[in-house]
N, C-alpha and C positions, 0 to 999 in steps of 0.2 A: 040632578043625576038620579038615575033608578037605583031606587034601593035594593038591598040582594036580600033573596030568602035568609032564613033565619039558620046560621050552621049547628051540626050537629059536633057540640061539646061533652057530653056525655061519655066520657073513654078516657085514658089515662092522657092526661096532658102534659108532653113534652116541650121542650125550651122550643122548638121550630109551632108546637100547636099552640104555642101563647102567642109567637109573635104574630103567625097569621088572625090570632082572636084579638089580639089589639087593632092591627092595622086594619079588619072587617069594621070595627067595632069605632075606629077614628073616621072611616068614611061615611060609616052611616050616623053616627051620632056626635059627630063634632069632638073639636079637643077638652073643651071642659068635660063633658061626661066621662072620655076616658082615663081623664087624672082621675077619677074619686073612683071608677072601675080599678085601676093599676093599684091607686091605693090599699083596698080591700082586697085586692089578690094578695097583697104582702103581707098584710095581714093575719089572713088567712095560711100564706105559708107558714111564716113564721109559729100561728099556734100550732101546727098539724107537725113540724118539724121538731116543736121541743118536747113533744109526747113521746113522737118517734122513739127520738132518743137513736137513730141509725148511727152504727160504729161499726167498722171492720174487724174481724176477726179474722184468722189466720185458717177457721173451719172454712169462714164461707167462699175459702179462693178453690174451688173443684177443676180436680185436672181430668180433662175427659178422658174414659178409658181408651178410645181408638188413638189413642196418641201413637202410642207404641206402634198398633200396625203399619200406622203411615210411615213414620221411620222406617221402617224394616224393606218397606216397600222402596222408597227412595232409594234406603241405602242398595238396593239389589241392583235400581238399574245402572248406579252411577258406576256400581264393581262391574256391571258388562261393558259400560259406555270406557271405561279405566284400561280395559282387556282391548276393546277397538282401539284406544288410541296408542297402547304399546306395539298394537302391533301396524301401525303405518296407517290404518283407514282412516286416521279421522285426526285432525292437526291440533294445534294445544289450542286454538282459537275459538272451535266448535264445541273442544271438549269443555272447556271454561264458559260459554254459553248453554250447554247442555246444564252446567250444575247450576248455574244460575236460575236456570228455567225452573230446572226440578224441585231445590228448595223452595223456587217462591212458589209454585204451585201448590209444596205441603202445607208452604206457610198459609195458602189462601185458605185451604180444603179443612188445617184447623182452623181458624176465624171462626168458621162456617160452623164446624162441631161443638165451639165452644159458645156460640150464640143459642143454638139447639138444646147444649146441653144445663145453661141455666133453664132453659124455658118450659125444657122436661123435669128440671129436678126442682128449680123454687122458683116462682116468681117474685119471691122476696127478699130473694139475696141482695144486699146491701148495694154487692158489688156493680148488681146488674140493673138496679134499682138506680145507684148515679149514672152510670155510662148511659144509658139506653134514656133515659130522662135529659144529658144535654147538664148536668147539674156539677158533674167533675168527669174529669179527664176520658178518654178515647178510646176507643177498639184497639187501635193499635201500641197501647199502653197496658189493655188488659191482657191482651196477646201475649204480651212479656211477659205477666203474671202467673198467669196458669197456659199458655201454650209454648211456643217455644220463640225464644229471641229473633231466630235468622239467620240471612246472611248480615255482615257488616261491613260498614266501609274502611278501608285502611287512612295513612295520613294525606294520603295521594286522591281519594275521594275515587280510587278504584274498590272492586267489589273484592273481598278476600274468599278465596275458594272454601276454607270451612266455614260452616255456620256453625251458629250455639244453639245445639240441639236442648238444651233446659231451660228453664224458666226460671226466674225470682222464687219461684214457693219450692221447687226443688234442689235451688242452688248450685251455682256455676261450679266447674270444674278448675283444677289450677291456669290449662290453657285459656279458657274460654274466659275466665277473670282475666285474663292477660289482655285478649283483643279486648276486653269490652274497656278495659281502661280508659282508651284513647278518645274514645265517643263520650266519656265523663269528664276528663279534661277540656277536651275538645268544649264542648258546653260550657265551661264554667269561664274559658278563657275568654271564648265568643260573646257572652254577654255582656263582657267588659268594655272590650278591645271595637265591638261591632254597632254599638248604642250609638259613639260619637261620629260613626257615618252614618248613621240614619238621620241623627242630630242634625248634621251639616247639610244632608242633603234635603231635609226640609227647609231650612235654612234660606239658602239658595232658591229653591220654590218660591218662598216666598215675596224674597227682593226679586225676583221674575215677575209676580204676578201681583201684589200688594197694589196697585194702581186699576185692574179690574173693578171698576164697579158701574150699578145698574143705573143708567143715567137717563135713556128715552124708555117711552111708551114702544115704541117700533124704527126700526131703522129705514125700513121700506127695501130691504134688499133685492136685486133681480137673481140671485142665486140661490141653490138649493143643494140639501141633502139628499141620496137617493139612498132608499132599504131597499134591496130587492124581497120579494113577497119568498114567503116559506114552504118549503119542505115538511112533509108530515114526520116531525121528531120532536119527543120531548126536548131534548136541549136545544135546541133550534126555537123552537116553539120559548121556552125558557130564555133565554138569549136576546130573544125578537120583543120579548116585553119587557125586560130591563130597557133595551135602547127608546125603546118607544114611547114607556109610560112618562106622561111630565113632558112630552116635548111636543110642539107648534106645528102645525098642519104648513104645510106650503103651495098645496094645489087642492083644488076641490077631489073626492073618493067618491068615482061614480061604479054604481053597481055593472057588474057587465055583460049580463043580462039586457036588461030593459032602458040602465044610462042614467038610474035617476039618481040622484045626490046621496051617497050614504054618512059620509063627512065634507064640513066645508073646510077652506082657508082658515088660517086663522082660530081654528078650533085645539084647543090641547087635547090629548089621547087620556083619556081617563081607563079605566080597567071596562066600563061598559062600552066606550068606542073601541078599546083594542079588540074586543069580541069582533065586531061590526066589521073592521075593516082586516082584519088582518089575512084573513085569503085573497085581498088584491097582490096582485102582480109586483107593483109595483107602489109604494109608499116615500110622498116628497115631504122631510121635515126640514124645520127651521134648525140652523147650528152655530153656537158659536164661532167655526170656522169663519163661516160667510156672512158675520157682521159689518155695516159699513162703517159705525161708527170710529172714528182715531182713537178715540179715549174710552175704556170702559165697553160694556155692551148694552143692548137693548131689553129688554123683559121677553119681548119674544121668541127670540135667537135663544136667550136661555132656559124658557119654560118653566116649568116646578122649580120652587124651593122643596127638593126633597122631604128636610126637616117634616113642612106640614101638610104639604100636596097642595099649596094654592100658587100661582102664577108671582114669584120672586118680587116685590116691591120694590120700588125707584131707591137707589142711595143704599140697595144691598151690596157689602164686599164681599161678592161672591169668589175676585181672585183669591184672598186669603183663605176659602173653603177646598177653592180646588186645591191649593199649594197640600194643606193639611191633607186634604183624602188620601192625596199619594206618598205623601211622607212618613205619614201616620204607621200606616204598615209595615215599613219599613224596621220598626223599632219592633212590633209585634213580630215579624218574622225574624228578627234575628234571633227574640228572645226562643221563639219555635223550638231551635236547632235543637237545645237540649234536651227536648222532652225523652227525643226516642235514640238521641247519641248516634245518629251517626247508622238507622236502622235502614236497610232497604229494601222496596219497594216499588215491582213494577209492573207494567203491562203486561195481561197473560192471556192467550188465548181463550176460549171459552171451554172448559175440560169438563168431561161427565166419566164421571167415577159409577162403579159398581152397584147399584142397591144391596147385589146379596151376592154369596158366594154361589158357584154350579157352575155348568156349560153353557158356553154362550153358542147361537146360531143365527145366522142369515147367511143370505143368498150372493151370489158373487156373478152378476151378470157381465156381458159381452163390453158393455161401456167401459165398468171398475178397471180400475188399472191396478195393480200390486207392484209395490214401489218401493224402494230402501232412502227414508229421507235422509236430510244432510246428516244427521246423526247415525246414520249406517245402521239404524232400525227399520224390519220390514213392517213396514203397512202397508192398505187400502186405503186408496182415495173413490168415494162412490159421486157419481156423477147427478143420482137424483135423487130424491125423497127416500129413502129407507128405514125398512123396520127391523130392531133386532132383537131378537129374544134368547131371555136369558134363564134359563130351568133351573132350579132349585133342587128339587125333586116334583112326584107328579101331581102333590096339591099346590108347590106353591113356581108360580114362573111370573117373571115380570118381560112388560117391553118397554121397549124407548123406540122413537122417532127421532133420526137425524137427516138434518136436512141435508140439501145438496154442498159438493165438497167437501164432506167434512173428511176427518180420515182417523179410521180405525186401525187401531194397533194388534190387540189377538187376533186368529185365524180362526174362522170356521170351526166350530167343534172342541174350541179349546176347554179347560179347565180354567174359571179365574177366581180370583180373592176376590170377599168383601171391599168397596172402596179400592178396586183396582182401577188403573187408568185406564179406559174402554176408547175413547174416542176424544178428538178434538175439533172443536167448532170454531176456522178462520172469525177474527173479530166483524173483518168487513174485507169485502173485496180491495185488496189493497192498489192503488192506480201506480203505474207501473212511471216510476223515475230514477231517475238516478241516484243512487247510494254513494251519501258522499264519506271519504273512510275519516271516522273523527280520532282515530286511536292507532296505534302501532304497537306490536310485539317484538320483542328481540328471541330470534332461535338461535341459544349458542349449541358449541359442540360439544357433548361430554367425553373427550377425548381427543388426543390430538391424532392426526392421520391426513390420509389421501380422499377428498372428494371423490365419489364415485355416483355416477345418475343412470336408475334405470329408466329410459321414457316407455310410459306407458299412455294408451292414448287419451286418459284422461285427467291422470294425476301425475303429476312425477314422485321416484320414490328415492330419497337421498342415502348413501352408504356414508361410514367414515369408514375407513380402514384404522385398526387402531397400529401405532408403534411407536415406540419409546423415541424423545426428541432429549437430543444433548445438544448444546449450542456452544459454537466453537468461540473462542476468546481473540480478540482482534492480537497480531503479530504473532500468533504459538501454532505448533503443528496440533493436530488433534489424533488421537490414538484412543480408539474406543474398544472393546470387544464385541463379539458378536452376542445378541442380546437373545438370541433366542436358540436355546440348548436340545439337541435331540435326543433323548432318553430313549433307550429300545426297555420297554416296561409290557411285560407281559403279564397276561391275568390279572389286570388291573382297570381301573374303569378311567375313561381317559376326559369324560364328563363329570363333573362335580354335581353330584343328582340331590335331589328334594327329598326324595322319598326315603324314610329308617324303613319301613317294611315289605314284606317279599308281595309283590303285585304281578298281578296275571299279565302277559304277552301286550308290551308295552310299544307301539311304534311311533318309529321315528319320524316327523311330518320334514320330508323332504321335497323342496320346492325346485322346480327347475324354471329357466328364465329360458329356455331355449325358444319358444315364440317369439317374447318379447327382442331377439335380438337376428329374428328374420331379415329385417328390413334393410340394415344395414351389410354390404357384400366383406366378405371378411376374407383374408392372403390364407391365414392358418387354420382351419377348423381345432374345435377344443380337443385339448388331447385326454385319456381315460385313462386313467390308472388302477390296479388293482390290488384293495388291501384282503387282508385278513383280519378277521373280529373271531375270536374265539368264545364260544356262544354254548349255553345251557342246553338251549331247546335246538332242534336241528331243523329251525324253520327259518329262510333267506328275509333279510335284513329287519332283525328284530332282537331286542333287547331285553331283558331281564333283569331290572334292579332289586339286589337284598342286599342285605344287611353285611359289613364287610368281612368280619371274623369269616361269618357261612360262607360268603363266596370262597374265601382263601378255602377254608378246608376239603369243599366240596372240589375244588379244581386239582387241591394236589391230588386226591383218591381218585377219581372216576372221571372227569371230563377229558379227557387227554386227546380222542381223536377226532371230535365232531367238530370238522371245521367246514364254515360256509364260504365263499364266495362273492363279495359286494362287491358293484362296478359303482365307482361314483365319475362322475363328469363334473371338470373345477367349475362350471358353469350353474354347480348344485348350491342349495343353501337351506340347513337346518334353522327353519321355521321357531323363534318363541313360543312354547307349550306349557302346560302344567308340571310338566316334570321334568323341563331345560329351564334352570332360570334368565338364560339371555339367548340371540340370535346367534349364527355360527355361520359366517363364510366357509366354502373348503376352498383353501388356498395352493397346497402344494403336497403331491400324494409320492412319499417315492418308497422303495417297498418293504414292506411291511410297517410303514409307517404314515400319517395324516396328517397334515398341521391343517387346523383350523385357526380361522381367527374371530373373535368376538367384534359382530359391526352394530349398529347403531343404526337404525331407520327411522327416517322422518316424513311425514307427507309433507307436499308442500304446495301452494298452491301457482297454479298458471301463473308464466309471465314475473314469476320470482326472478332476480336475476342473479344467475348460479355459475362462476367457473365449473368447468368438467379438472377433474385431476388435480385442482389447488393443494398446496398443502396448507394445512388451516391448524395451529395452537388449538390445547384446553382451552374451552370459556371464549373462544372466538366468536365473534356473529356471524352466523352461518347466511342469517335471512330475515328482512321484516317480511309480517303481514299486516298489512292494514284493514283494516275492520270497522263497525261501528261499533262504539264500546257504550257501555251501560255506564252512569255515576249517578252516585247518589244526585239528585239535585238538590241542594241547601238553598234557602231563600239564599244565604253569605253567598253562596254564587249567582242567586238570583239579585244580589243588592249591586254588584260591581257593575250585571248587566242592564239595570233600568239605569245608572248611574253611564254606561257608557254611551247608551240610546241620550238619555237629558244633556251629555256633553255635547253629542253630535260631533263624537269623536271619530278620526280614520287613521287612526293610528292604534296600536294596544303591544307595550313593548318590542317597538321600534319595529314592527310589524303592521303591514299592512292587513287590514279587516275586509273582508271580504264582505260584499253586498253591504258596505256602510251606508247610509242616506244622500252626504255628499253628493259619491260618483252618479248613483243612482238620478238622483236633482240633474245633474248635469245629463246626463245621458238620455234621460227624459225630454231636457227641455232642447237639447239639439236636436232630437230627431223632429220635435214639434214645428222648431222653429225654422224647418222647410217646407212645413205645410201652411202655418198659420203667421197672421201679424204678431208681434214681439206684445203688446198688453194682451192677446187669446193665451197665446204659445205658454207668457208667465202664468195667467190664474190655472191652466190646466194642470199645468208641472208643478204647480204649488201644494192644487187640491189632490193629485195623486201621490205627493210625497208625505200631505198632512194625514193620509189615509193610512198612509205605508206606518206611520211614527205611531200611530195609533193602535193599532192591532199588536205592532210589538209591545209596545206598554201593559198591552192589557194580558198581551199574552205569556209574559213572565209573572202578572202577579194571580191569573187565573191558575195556572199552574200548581200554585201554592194553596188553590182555593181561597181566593180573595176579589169578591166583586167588588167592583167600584165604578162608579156612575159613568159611562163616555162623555158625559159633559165635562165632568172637570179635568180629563186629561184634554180633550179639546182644548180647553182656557189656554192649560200650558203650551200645547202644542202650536198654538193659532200664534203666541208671544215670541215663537222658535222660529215659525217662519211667516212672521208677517214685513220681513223686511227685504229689500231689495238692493242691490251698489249700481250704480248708475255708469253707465259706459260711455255715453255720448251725450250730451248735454241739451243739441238743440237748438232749440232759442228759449229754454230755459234759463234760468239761472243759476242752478245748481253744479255742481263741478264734479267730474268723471274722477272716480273713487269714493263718491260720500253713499254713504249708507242711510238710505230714507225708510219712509212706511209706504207700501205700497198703496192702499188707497189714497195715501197721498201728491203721488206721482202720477195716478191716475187724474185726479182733481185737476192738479198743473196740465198734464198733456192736453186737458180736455180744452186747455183755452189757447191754447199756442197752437200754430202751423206748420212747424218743422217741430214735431216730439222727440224726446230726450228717451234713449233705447235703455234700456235697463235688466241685468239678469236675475234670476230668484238666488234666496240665501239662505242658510239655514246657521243658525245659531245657538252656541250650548246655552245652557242657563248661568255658568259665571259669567261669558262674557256680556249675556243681558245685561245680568245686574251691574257690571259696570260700566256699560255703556248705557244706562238708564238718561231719560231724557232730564229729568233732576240730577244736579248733580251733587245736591244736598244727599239725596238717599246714596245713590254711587259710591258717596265719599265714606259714606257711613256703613259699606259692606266689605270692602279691602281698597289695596292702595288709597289710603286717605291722601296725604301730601302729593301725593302724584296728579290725581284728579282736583282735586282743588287749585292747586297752581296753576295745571292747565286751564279751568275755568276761567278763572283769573286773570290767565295772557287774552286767552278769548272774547272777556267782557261775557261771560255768557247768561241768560235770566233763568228764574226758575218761577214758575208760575203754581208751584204747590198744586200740582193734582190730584198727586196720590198721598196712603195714609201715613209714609214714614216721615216724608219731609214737614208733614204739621205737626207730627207727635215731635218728633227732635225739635221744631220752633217752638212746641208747648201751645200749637193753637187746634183749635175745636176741627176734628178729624172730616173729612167730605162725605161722609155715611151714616145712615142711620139719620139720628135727628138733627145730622151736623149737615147731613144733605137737606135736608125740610129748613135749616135757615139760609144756605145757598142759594135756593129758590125763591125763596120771598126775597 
């Protein structure tokens, strides 16, 4: 192998630059040099750490000063986004996503100021001196410390609308110790209660796969893995060399160009081949899945012993490594949960804040559209490359470049804060599928009444009527009074106003519906009535709130004959404002007097399904929305789901699962099994289900940030569905219902003339281990007496292959130097 230049170490060495100076450092100079290397790094910590003498003090926890503004900011738009949704625009689903977005964005934009602001004020703050080193705890642990907690999750693993605006060094409030309790509990319970499924489900792993081990040189397989070739992205690019590095060529790499050999067969991918070949198209490795041997696998099929990067030796238990790799984690993520209690954390846009305060400007061409998104905020969406510039005053102005789509929130010319939200940059073009709703909302009613729906052509907009419910008693007459009293009340205010002080010429925001109710042909048009408002100023339909004692006195002396004229139409309706605390239907005008009634608006969305005119109780459910909803995700919910995948379960209280593996397998292999012969039809549906198990495995524990090798869930997975049930027997021997290996069955058909048909199967990991082909180990994973009797009706043999049944015999295990005397 080509040796690598020499890296440049010189600069502060963190836990990630040591591990890449060991593994540099193991490829070029072998494993002994690096033991007495590693040695002398410890060494060497050890003396540089006990000089240090580093300890935390309570000075070095610095809360940066832009804390405050960002609060203020948040808190500004969430009281507009509060005002939208009282008054109908905007439903309690969006509203509840809007604050989700906004704190996690403050949360993100401190991270960020408080990374900056050790780096400006010490580089020798203890604090930032561990974290940034990889030496104790996380960003998002210092985050608590000196920035602010967050949102948190409730016991439901939904998001709670307040966050805890304070940190540990400033100290919670009574509420905000209240929520954070549960995320403390929560931890301490989890640790307990979640260890002994990790426990088990290593367990399990193991009686699956404890009979893996490395037993040929090569199998000679005709099958193959395909990589497809890469995308120019780091994590792609990143991704492509975990699967790659340590694994077996399977077709020669020719250049494609000129055609001449850049890897052959048979060659392992070292970090100088993955250079070489990785812009091919298309890359064929060796895999566990496509081993032929029955028992155990090949050296080739498995490639690398990780451990030391050389090609795995004969009589390696590598099942026992894969069981652990995936088990392992297990335990470490449950332990996780506690660190941050229950803190969340998500996906945000790409947002560019402020540099400085002043006027912002750009240009607004023929393409830009100006748009109010789902949050009932206007912005710009700009269609290409733009520049905006932002003036300070006239020695200092900055710009930004935003690319295309992005979308800008201020307007031309505005005035904005430091650190104001300027713009958003889409993550990635998002490919357009269906949104499937993982959450529901209940909308009840806050009063009882009469449904009422204005349709408008985009939203509907729901009334209640409110009025008093008595509810009659089974066999009694009911005798109620009339509930709503007319008082002739003059010089009085007949709205209950906000305002103690006397304010200049206040209008009334009166909405009329009479558009929205064109469409429909009506018997009656609405009828007008006309009142009388005796009024200060002698200007048509306008109000005057003071102070109550003033108005009395003023009205008995002087106002006597300034009366106005209002025409209202019951079709009218006083609008929620600053100075009405709620909505006001006009229901019934007769003269010189109004009744209004207090309603209740709610948006709602399409395709709700809503009686018109119901009458609906307090607290009824008016309507779900479904949605997709945000949760935390806990490994503990990540542990049930790698645990539901290894069952190969289709079921999940008493509910069927959607896109399980099972139906999947089956639906695979029928559509197959009209095109091809029953041995094609099974390897195809086999290898696209062992794919399918694959990527979900990996994909709950990537999630968590946890790589783990694709060979060893391979192992597992290859032990899940390497079996087959036989349907039609043939001129075999074997009997329709028995459960074989499929290479096995291969082998048989191969020599008979009438072949025995057979479907693919997929199997969790208990029932492996007790359908284990031993039924020594079997018996010694559950149902003991069950399985051994059966043995025993059976006459059945065990030929000790694997490592449990020698260790329970007490004889020399088939691995290691126990496989070097099997061989001789």
């Amino acid at each position: 192998m080509k040796k690598k230049s020499t890296i440049n170490i010189n600069k502060n060495q963190t836990k990630n630059e040591l591990k890449n100076l060991i593994n540099w450092f193991t490829q070029n100079y072998g494993s002994l040099r690096t033991t007495k290397l590693v040695d002398s790094l410890k060494k060497l910590g050890f003396k540089y750490s006990t000089q240090a003498g580093i300890s935390l003090g309570i000075e070095d926890l610095n809360i940066p000063k832009i804390k405050k503004e960002l609060l203020t900011q948040s808190e500004n738009k969430l009281g507009k986004m509060d005002f939208f949704s009282n008054q109908g625009y905007l439903n309690n689903i969006l509203y509840m996503e809007k604050v989700v977005q906004t704190w996690d964005q403050t949360n993100e934009k401190l991270r960020e100021e408080i990374i900056n602001n050790f780096r400006q004020t010490s580089l020798i703050n203890p604090l930032y001196m561990m974290t940034l080193s990889g030496a104790r705890g996380n960003i998002s642990q210092i985050k608590q410390l000196v920035g602010m907690r967050g949102l948190i999750s409730d016991s439901q693993g939904e998001i709670m609308e307040l966050p805890i605006k304070n940190n540990f060094r400033e100290g919670l409030n009574i509420v905000e110790y209240f929520i954070s309790c549960y995320g403390a509990r929560k931890g301490l319970v989890d640790t307990a209660l979640k260890t002994a499924n990790s426990g088990y489900l290593t367990r399990r792993l193991i009686y699956t796969s404890q009979a893996v081990i490395i037993k040929q040189p090569n199998c000679r397989t005709k099958y193959k893995n395909l990589i497809l070739g890469l995308k120019n992205n780091k994590k792609n690019y990143k991704n492509s060399k975990e699967n790659l590095l340590g694994r077996i060529l399977a077709r020669d790499i020719k250049n494609d160009k000129n055609q001449t050999i850049i890897a052959s067969e048979g060659q392992d991918i070292c970090n100088f081949t993955f250079k070489k070949i990785i812009k091919s198209k298309k890359i064929y490795i060796r895999s566990p899945l496509t081993c032929k041997l029955n028992f155990g696998l090949c050296q080739l099929c498995y490639g690398w012993n990780l451990g030391n990067g050389r090609i795995a030796e004969l009589g390696e238990s590598i099942g026992i490594v894969a069981a652990q790799s995936i088990g392992e984690p297990g335990t470490q993520l449950t332990m996780r949960t506690f660190h941050t209690g229950g803190v969340f954390s998500g996906e945000t846009n790409r947002i560019i804040h402020s540099p400085s305060e002043g006027k912002i400007n750009y240009t607004i061409t023929k393409d830009d559209k100006r748009i109010r998104n789902k949050y009932s905020e206007k912005t710009t969406i700009i269609k290409a490359e733009k520049c905006v510039f932002i003036n300070k005053d006239k020695k200092n102005k900055y710009f930004l470049v935003l690319p295309a789509n992005s979308i800008i929130f201020p307007k031309p010319s505005e005035n904005i804060k430091y650190k104001q939200l300027i713009a958003e940059i889409p993550i990635a073009k998002k490919r357009k599928k269906k949104k499937i709703a993982t959450g529901s909302t209940e909308i009840k009613s806050n009063f009882s009444g009469i449904l009422l729906l204005h349709e408008t052509e985009k939203k509907k907009l729901l009334s209640i009527l409110s009025c008093n419910l008595l509810e009659a008693m089974k066999f009694q007459k009911l005798y109620y009074k009339n509930n709503i009293k007319n008082k002739k009340k003059t010089n009085k205010k007949f709205i209950k106003e906000k305002q103690k002080s006397i304010l200049n010429k206040i209008k009334v925001n009166i909405e009329t519906t009479k558009e929205k109710f064109k469409k429909f042909k009506t018997k009656k048009t609405a009828k007008t009535f006309n009142f009388i408002i005796e009024e200060i100023e002698n200007k048509s339909s306008e109000i005057i709130f003071t102070n109550k004692r003033k108005t009395e006195k003023e009205l008995k002396n002087k106002q006597r004959n300034n009366l106005t004229i209002n025409t209202f139409s019951q079709e009218f309706k006083i609008l929620k404002n600053p100075w009405f605390p709620y909505c006001f239907n006009i229901l019934q005008k007769t003269r010189g007097k109004i009744l209004i009634k207090k309603s209740n608006t709610k948006a709602i969305i399409k395709n709700s399904l809503i009686k018109k005119e119901k009458f609906v109780k307090k607290n009824n459910v008016l309507f779900y929305i479904y949605h997709e909803s945000k949760k935390t995700k806990d490994i503990v919910q990540g542990l049930p789901k790698i645990e539901q995948i290894l069952e190969g379960k289709r079921t999940s209280n008493l509910e069927k699962l959607r896109n399980n593996p099972h139906d999947k397998l089956d639906h695979i292999f029928s559509n197959l099994s009209k095109k091809f012969d029953n041995k094609i039809a099974n390897r195809i549906a086999i290898e696209k289900v062992q794919y399918f198990l694959t990527k979900k495995i990996q994909d709950v524990y990537e999630s968590q940030g946890i790589n783990i090798a694709n060979k060893h869930i391979e192992i597992i997975v290859k032990q899940m569905t390497d079996k087959v049930i036989i349907k039609e027997k043939g001129e075999t021997k074997i009997l329709p219902g028995e459960i074989i290996e499929l290479n096995k069955i291969e082998k048989i058909n191969d020599k008979v003339i009438k072949k025995a048909s057979y479907e693919p199967l997929i199997l969790g990991i208990t029932k492996l281990g007790l359908n284990n082909q031993s039924f020594i180990t079997a018996s010694s994973f559950q149902e003991t007496a069950k399985i051994l009797t059966k043995a025993a009706i059976e006459g059945k043999v065990d030929w000790l292959n694997g490592l449990k049944e020698n260790v329970i015999l007490g004889k020399l295990i088939p691995s290691g130097t126990g496989f070097k005397k099997l061989l001789n």
